[in-house]
KOLMARTOR-9484 format. One line per 3 residues: their letters; for each residue y, z, x of N, C-alpha, C, O, CB. Coordinates in steps of 0.001 Angstrom, whole numbers. Glycine has a CB too. Layout:
<pts>
a	Y Z X Y Z X Y Z X Y Z X Y Z X  ...
</pts>
This chain:
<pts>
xxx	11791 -11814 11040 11091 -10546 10877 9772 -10803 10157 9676 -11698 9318 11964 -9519 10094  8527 -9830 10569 7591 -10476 10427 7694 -8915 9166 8207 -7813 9361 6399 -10990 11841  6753 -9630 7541 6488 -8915 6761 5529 -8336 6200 4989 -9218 5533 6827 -9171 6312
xxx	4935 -7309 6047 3749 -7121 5837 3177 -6128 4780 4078 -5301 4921 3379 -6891 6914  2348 -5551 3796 2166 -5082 2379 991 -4567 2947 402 -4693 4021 2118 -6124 1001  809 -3869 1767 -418 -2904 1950 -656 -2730 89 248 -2600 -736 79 -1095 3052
xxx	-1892 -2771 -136 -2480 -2275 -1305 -3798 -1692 -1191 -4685 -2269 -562 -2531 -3246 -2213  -3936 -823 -1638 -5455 -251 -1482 -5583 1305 -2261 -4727 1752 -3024 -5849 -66 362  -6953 2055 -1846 -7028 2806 -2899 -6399 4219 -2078 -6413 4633 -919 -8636 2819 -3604
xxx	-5988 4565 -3063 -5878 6332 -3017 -6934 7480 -2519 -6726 8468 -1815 -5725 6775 -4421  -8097 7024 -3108 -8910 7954 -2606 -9902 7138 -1169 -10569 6110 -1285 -9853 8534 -4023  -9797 7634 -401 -10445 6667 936 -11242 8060 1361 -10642 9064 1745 -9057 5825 2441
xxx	-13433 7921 1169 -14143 8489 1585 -14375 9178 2838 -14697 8313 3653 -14670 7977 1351  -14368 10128 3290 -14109 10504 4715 -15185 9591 5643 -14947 9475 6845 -14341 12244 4925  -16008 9146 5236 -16846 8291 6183 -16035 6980 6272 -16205 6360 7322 -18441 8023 5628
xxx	-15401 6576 5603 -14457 5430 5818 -13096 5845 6532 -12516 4951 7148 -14129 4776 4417  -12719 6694 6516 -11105 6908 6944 -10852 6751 8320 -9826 6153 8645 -10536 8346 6622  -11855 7326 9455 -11293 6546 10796 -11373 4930 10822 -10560 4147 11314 -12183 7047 12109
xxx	-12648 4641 10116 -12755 2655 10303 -11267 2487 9710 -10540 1879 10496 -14325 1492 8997  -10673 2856 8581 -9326 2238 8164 -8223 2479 8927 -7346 1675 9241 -8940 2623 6929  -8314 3591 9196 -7386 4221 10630 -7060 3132 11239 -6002 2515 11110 -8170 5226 11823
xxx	-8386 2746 12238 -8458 1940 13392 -7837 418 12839 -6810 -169 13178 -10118 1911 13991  -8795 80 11946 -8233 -1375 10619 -6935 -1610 10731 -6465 -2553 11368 -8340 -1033 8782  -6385 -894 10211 -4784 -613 9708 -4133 -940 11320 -3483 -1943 11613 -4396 1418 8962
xxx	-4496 176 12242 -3953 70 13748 -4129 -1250 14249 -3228 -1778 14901 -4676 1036 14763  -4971 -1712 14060 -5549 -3143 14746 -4621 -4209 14120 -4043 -4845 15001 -7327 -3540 14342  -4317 -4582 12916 -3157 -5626 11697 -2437 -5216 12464 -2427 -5896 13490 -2711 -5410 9876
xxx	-1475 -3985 12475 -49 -4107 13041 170 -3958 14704 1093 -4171 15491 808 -2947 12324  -950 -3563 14765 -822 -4271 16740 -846 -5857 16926 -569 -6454 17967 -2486 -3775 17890  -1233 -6422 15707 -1230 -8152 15739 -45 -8750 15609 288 -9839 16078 -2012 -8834 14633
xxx	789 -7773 14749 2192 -8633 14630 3623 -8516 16100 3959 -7354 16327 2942 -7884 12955  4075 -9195 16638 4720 -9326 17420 6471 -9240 17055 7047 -9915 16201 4150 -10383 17896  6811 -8676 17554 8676 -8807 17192 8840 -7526 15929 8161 -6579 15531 9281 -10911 16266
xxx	9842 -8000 15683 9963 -6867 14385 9830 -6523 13118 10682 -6944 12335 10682 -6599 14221  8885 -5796 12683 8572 -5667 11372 8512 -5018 10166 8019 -3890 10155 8022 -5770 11394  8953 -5552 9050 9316 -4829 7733 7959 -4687 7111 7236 -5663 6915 10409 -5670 6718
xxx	7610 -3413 6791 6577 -2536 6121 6765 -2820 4565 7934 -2902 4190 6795 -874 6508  5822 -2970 3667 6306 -2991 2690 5081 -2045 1529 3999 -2539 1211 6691 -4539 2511  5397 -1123 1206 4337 -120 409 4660 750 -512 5567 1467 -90 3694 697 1180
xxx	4288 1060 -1739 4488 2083 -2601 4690 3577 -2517 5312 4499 -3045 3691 1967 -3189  3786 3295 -1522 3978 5182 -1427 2759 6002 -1707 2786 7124 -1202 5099 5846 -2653  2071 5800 -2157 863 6116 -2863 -116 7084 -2214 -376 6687 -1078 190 4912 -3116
xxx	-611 7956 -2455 -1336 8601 -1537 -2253 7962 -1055 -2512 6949 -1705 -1776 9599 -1892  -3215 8218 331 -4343 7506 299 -3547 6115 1292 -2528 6299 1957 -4977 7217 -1502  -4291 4729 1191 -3685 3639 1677 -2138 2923 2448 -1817 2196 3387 -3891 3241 804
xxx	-1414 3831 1135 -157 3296 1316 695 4501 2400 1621 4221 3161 562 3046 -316  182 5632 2235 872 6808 3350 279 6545 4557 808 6881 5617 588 8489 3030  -955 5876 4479 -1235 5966 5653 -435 5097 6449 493 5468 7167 -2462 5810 5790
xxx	-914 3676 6261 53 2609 6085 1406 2233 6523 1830 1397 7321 180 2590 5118  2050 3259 5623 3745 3533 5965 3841 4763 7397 4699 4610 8267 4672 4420 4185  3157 5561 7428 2944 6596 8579 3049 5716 9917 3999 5724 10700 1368 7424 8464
xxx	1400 4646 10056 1591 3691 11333 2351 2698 11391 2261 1919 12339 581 3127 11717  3223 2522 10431 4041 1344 10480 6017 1963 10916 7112 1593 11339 3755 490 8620  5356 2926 10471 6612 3357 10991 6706 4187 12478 7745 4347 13120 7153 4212 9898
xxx	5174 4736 12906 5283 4680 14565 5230 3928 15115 5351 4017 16336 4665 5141 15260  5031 2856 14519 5263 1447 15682 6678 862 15473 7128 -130 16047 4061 -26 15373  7278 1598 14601 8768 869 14933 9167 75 13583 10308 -384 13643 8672 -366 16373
xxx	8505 -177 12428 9043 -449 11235 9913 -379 10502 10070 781 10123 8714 -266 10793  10757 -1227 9990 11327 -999 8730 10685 -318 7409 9552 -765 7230 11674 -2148 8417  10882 169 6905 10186 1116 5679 11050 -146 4707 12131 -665 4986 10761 3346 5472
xxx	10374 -348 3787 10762 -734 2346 9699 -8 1275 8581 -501 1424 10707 -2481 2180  9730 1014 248 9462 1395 -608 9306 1020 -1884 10286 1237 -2596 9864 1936 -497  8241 453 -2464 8527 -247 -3921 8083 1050 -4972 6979 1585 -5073 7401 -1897 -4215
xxx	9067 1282 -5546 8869 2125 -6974 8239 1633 -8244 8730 700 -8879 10132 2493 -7464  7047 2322 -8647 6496 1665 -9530 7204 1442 -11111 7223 544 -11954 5310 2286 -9520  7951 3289 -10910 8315 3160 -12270 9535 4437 -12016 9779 4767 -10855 6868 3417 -13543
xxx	10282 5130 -13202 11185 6055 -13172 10731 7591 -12740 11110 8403 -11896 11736 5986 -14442  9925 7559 -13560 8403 8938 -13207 7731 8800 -12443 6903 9710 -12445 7258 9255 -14082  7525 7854 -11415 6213 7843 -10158 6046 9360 -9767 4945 9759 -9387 6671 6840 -8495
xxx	6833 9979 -9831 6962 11335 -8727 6415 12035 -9348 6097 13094 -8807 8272 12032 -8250  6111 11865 -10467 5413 12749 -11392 3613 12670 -11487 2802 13453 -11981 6082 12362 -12825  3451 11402 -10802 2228 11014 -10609 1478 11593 -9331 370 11142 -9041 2293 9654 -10609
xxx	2122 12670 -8502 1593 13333 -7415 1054 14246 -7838 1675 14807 -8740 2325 13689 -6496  -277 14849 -7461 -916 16094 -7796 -578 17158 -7363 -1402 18068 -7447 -1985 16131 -7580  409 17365 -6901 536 18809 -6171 2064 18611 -5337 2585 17529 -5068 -1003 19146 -4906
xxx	2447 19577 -5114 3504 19785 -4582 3707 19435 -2946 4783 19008 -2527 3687 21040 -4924  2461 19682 -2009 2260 18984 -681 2277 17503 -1105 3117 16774 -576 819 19425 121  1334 16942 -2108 1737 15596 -2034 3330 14827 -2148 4092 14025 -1610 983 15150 -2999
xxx	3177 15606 -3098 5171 14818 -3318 5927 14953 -2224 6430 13963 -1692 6381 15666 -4537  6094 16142 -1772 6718 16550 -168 6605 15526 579 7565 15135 1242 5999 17713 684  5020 14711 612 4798 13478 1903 5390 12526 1590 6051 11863 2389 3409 12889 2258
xxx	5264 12246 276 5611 11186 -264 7488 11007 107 7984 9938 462 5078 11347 -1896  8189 12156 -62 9406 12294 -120 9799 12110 1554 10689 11462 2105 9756 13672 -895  9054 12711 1919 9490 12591 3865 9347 11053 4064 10061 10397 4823 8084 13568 5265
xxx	8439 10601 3367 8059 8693 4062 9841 8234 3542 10790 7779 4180 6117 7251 2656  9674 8589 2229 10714 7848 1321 11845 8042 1826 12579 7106 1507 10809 8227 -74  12483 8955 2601 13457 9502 3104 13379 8403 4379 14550 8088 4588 13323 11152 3299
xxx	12680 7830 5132 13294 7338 6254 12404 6067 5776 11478 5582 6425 13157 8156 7859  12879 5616 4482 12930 3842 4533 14029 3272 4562 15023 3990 4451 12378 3112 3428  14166 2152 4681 15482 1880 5070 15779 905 3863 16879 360 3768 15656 1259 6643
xxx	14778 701 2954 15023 -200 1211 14149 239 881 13037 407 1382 15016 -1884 797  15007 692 -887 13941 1101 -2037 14474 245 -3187 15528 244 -3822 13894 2868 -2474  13071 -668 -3225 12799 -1357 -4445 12385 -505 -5835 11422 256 -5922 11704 -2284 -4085
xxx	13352 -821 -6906 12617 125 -8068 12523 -848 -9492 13447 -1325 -10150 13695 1733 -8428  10889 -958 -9720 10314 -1464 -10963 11284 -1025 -11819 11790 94 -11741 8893 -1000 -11345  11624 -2020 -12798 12075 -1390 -14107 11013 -1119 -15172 10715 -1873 -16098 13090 -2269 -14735
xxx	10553 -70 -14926 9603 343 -15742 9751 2070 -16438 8628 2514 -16202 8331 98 -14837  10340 2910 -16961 10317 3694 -17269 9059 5015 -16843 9197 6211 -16585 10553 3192 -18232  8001 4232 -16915 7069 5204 -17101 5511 4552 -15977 5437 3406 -15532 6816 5330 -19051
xxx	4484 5632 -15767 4001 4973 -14366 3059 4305 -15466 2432 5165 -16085 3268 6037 -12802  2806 3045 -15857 1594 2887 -16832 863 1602 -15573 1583 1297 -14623 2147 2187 -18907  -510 971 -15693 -772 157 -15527 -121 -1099 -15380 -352 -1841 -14426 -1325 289 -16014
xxx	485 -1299 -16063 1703 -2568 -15856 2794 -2009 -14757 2978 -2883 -13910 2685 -2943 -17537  3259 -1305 -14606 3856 -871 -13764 3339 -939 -12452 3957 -1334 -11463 4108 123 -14102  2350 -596 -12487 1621 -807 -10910 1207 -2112 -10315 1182 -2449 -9131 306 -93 -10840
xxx	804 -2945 -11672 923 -3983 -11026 2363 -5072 -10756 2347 -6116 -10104 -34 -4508 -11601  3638 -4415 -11523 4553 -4909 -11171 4965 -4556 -9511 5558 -5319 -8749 5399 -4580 -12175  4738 -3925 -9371 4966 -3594 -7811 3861 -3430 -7271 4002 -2627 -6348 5738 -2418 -7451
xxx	2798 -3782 -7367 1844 -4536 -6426 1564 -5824 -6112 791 -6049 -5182 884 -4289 -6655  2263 -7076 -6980 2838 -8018 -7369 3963 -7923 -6501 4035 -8672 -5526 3012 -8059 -8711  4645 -7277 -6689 6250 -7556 -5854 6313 -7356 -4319 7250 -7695 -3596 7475 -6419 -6407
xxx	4810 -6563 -3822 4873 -6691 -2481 3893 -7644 -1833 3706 -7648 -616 4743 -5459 -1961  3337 -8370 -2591 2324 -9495 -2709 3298 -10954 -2863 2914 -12067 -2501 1221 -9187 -4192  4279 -10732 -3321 5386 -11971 -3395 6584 -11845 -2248 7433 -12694 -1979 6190 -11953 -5004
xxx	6424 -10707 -1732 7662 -10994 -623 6866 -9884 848 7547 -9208 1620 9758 -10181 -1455  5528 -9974 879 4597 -9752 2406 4576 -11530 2811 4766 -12465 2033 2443 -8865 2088  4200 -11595 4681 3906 -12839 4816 2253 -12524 5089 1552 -13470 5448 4855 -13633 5998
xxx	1658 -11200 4914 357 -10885 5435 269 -9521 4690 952 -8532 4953 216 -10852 7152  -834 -9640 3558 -1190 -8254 2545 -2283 -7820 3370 -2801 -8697 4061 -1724 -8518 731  -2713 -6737 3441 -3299 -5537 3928 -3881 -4844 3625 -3417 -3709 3737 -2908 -4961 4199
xxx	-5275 -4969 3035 -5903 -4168 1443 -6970 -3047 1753 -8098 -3476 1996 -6866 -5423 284  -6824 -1918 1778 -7513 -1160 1935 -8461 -799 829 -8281 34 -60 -6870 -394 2349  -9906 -1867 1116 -10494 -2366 -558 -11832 -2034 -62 -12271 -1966 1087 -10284 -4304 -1276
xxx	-12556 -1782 -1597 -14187 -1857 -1043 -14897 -3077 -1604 -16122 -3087 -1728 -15149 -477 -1554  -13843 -4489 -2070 -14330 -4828 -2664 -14760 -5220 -3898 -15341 -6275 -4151 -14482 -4608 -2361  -14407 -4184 -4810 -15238 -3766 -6577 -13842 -4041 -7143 -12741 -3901 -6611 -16044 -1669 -7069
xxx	-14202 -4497 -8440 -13075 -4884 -9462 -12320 -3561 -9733 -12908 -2498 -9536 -13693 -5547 -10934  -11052 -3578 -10172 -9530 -3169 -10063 -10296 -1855 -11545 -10781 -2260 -12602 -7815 -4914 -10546  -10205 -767 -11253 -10530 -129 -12602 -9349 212 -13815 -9473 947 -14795 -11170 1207 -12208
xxx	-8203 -570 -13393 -7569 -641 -14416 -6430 -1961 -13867 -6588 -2450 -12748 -7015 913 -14854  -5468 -2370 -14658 -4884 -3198 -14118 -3833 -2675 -13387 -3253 -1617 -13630 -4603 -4033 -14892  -3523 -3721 -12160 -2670 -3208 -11434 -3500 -2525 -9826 -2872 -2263 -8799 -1929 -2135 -12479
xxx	-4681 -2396 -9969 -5927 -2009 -9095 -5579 -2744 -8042 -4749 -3653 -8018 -7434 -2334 -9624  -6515 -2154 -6793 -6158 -3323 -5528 -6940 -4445 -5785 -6468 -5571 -5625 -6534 -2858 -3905  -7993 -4281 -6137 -8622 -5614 -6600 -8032 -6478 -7608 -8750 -7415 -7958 -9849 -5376 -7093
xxx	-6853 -6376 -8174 -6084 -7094 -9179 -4921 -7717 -8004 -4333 -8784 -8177 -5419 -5957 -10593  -4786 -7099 -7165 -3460 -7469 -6333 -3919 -8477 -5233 -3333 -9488 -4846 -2709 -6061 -5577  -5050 -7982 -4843 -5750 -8492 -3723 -6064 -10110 -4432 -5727 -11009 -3662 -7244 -7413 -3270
xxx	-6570 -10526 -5581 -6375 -11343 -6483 -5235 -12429 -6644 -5323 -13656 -6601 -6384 -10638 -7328  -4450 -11842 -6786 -2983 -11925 -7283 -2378 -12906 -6293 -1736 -13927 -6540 -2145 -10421 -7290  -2861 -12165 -4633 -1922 -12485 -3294 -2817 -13798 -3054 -2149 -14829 -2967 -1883 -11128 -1778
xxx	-4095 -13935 -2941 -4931 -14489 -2630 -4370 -16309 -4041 -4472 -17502 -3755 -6495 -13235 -2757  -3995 -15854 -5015 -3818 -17092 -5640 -2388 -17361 -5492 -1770 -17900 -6410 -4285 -17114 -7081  -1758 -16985 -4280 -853 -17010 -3833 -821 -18172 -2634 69 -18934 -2256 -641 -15773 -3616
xxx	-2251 -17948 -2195 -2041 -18474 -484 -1919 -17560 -76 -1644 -17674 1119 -950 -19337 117  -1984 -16179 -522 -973 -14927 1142 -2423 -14961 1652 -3467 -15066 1009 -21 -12491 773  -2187 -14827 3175 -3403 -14291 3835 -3612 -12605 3547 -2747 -11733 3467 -3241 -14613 5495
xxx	-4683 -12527 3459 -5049 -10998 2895 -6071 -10341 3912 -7178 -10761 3578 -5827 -11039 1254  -6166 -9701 4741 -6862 -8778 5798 -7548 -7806 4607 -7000 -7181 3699 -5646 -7875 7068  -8985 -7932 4982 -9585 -6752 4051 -10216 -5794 4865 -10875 -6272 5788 -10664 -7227 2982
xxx	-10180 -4079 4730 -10089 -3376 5603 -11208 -1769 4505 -11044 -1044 3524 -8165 -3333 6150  -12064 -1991 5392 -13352 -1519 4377 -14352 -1317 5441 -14560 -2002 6443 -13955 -2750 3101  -15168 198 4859 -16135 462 6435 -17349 -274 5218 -17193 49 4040 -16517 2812 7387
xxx	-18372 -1126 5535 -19019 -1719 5135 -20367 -508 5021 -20831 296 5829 -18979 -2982 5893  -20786 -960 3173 -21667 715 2904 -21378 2004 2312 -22023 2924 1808 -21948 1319 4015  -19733 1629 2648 -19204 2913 1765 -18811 2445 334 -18315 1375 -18 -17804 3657 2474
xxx	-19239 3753 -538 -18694 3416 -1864 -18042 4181 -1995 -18460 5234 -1514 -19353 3273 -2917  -16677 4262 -2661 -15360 4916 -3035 -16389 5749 -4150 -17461 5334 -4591 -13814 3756 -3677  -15638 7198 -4490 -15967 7992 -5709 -15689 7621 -7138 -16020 8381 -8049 -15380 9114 -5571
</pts>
């Protein structure tokens, strides 16, 4: 089974969001046979992410950052999405972390960076603004050896 991760940001500029669309579509039309998804959940990157990975036929694996993640949704539509992805994974990994802090995120951005055979970074590029950032993971995989696909409309700057 072929494995594959996703890290990237939450907020994705509307002038960027079809290029990542297409990005994202293009990686998992590359992989052949059957494949385990591997993503947080996160708004932004990782829903998207888990959305096309699971119309093409994916395994869902879910990594939990912390005990409270759910608490980290802004609104009540968000959690709802979040809960529909989470509902048809088929493994949920959960950080032992109590609470969603920076370390937490990068424990499970780390943990899908140690068991992807191909990370997936929906990045612009710019250093991680706190730790645990995609640019900390993207980092992370990369002093790994993982091959890392970077997936960015070139010109855009995130808010």
């Amino acid at each position: 089974m072929n494995r594959i991760g996703v890290t990237g940001h939450r907020s994705i500029p509307h002038e960027a969001h079809a290029h990542v669309l297409a990005g994202l579509e293009a990686a998992l039309r590359g992989f052949e046979g059957s494949l385990e998804a591997l993503s947080s959940l996160a708004v932004g990157a990782d829903q998207i992410f888990a959305d096309l990975a699971l119309a093409r036929g994916a395994d869902l694996t879910v990594v939990v950052p912390s005990g409270d993640y759910e608490a980290t949704f802004a609104d009540a539509a968000e959690l709802a999405r979040y809960h529909a992805l989470k509902n048809r994974a088929v493994r949920e990994i959960r950080m032992d972390y109590p609470h969603s802090t920076d370390e937490a995120y990068y424990a499970a951005g780390t943990y899908i960076a140690d068991h992807c055979d191909r990370l997936l970074a929906v990045w612009d590029g710019r250093p991680a603004r706190g730790l645990g950032g995609t640019g900390d993971i993207v980092t992370y995989a990369r002093s790994l050896g993982r091959p890392v696909t970077v997936i960015w409309r070139e010109g855009v700057e995130r808010g």
